[in-house]
N, C-alpha and C positions, 0 to 999 in steps of 0.2 A: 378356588383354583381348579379348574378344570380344564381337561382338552377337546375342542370342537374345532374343528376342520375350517379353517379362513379366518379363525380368532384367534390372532397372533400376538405378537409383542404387545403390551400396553403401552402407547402414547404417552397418558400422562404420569407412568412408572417413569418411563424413561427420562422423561423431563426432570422429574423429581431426583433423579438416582445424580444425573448431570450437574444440577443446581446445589447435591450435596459434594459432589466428589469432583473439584475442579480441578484443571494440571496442575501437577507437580511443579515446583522452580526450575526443578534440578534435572535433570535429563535421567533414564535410567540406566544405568550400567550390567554387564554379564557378570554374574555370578561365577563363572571357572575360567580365571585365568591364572596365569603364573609368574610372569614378569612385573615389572612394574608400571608398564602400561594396561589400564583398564579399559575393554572394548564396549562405548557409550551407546546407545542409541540416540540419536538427536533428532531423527526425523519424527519420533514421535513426538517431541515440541512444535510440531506443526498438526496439520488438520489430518483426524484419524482417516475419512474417509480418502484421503488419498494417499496412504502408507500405503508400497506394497504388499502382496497379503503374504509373502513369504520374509518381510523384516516385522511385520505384527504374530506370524508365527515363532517366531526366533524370539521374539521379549517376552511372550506369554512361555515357551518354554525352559528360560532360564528363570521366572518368576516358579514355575513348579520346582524345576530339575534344583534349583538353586538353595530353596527352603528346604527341601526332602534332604539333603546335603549339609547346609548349614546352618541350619534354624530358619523362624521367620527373620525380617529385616523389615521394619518401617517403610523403606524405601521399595520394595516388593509392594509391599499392602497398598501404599499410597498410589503408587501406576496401575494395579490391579485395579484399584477400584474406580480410577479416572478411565482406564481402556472396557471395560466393561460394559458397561450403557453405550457408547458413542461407537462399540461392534458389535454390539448385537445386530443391527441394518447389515450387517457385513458377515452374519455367523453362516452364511449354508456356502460364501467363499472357502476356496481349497488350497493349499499350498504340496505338502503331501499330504495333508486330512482338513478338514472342515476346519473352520477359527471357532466353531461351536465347540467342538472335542476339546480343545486345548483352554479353551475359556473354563471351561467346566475344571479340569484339572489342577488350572491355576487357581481357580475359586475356593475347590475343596483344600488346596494346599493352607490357604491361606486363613480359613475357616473348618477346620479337621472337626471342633466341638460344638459348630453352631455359625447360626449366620446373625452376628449381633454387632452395631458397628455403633458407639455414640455418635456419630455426628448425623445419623438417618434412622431413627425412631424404626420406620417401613421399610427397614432393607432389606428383610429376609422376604417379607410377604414381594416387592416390590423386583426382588431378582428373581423373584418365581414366576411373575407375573411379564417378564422379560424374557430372560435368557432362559428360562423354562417352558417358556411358548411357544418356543424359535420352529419346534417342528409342525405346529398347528398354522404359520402365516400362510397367507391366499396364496402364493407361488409355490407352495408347497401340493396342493389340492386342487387344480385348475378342473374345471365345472365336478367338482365336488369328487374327487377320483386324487390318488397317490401319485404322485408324480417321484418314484422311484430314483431318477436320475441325479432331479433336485432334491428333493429332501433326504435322501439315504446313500445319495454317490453310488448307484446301481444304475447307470444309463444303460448298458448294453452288456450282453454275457460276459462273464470272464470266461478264459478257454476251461472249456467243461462244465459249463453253467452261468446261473446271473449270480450265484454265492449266498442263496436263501435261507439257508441250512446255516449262517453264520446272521447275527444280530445287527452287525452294524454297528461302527463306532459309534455314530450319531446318536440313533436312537438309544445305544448301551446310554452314553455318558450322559444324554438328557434324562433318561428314565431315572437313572442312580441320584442325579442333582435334586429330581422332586423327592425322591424316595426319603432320602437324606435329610431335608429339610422340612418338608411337610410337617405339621402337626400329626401326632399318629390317628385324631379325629377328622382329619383331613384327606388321609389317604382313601378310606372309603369313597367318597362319591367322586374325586380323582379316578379312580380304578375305573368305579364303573364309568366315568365316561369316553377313556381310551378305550375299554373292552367293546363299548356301543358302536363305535365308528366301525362302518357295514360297508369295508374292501379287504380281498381278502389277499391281497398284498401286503395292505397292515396286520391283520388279523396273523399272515405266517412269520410275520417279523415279530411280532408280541408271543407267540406261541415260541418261536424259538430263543427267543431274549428270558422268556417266564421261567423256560426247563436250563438253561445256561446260570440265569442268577438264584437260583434256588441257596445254592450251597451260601450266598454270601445273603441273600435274607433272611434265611434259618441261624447264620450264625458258624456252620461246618468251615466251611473258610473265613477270614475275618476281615482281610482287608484285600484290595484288588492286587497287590505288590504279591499275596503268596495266589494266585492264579496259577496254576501249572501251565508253562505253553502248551502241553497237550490239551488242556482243556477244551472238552466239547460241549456242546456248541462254545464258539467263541463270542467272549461277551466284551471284551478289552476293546479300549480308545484309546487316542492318542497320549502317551504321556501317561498313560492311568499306571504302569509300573513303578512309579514314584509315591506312590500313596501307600503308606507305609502308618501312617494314624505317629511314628512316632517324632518325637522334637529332637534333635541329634546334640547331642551331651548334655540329656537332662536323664533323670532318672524316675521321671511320671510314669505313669502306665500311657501305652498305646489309646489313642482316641479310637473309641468305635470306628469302624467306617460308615457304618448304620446303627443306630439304634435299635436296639432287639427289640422295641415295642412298635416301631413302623417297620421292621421287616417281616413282624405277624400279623402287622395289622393290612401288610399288602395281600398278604397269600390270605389270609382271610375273608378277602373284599374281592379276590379274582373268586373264591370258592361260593361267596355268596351272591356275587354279581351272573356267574356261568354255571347253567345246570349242563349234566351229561348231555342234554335232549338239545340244547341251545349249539352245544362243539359240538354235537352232530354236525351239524347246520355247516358247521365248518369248515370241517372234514368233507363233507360235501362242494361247498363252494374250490376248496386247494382240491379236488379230483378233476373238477370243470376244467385248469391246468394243469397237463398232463408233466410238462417242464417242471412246474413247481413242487406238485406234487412229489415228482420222482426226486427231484432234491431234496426235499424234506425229511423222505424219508421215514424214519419211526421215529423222530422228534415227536412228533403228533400224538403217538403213543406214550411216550415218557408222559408230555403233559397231562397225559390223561391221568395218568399213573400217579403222578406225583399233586395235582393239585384238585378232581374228581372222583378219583376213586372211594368207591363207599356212598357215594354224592346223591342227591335223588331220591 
């Protein structure tokens, strides 16, 4: 599992993910209602690729909001894991956020301890190899360069900047989905292949996504639900408020959000992958940017602070 720029989705994951996880009979329904009408979804008994992407937003997040609320429901898991593969072609679509963010959410919802399904052997390696590549496809990299607007919803500044100094949903909820899942002997050459990718548009999104998740790969925070909205840099995705690790009217312990042995073995693998002398290199390239630079800020330094220092 690695990331290289124009290696995107696997093909024949996705075929495989499709051929295990076919529609549901049953159409799916909202999770929060009151009366005694329940509000269905039916279009999605039709062809995912022509759902609007704002009624595929709306099921994926009453499949999160809904479990975080009322426990899991069969009927959740079963449309999760039918809408999953047949949107991933569809994840860098936006409604108010990417159908990537919200896929991620509903995923972890649905898999808090692990990504293990009996009816697909390859499900965990094969949604990594999916919905975990979604930022590595060729429309993402056009002649080998970030394509900011598509792949991280940064087309053009916001007032007072392009929002550098902030992670990005996308990239937040993709990174957490491999982190989460990985093998913790996995994450290592993972790491260093995001770290290799030499633009430094990526590079200032990874430096400020590294110094923002620190607190929840160490473990100082636990789950994305206690995030402070102060929180700086912001690292939150759509719906990732809902992720709470717990099952509502049971009395288990909280599920990890991460496993403390792949959130040391990430900051490990950034430490061994990147020497001082290398984020030089960095810091150099985000000064060429005078805009990005002055957005970033002393982000640049925390990371130095926080995952090289002593380094070297």
């Amino acid at each position: 599992m690695l990331w290289i720029p124009g290696t995107g989705p696997d093909g024949p994951a996705l075929a495989r993910l499709c051929a295990a996880f076919p529609r549901p009979a049953v159409p799916m329904g909202e999770a929060w209602f009151m009366g005694e009408t329940r509000r269905m979804f039916p279009a999605l008994m039709g062809d995912p690729a022509a759902v609007p992407v704002g009624e595929l937003a709306a099921a994926l997040e009453e499949i999160a909001s809904g479990t975080a609320a009322f426990g899991p429901r069969e009927e959740w898991r079963d449309w999760l894991h039918y809408l999953l593969p047949r949107l991933v072609p569809r994840a860098h679509e936006a409604h108010v956020a990417a159908l990537a963010e919200t896929l991620v959410t509903a995923f972890i919802s649905q898999h808090p301890g692990g990504a293990v399904d009996p009816a697909h052997p390859g499900f965990r390696a094969d949604v990594l190899t999916t919905l975990g590549r979604c930022l590595m496809a060729p429309a993402c990299w056009p002649q080998g360069r970030l394509d900011p607007g598509f792949a991280l919803g940064k087309p053009a500044p916001e007032p007072g900047g392009w929002a550098w100094a902030q992670a990005g949903g996308r990239l937040s909820a993709l990174l957490f989905l491999c982190v989460k899942y990985l093998e913790p002997a996995e994450i290592g050459p993972w790491a260093a292949s995001f770290l290799a990718i030499d633009d430094p548009l990526w590079r200032a999104q990874l430096t400020v996504w590294l110094v923002g998740a620190h607190p929840l790969l160490t473990g100082t925070i636990a789950q994305p639900a206690d995030l402070p909205e102060s929180h700086h840099p912001a690292i939150d995705w759509d719906w990732s408020h809902v992720l709470t690790g717990r099952i509502p009217a049971s009395e288990a312990a909280p599920a990890p959000f991460l496993p403390p042995a792949n959130g040391a073995a990430l900051v490990a693998a950034v430490r061994a992958s990147l020497t001082p002398e290398m984020y030089e290199g960095w810091l150099t390239a985000f000064a060429a940017d005078p805009a990005l630079e002055a957005e970033l800020g002393d982000l640049p330094f925390g990371f130095y602070g926080l995952y090289l220092q002593g380094a070297g």
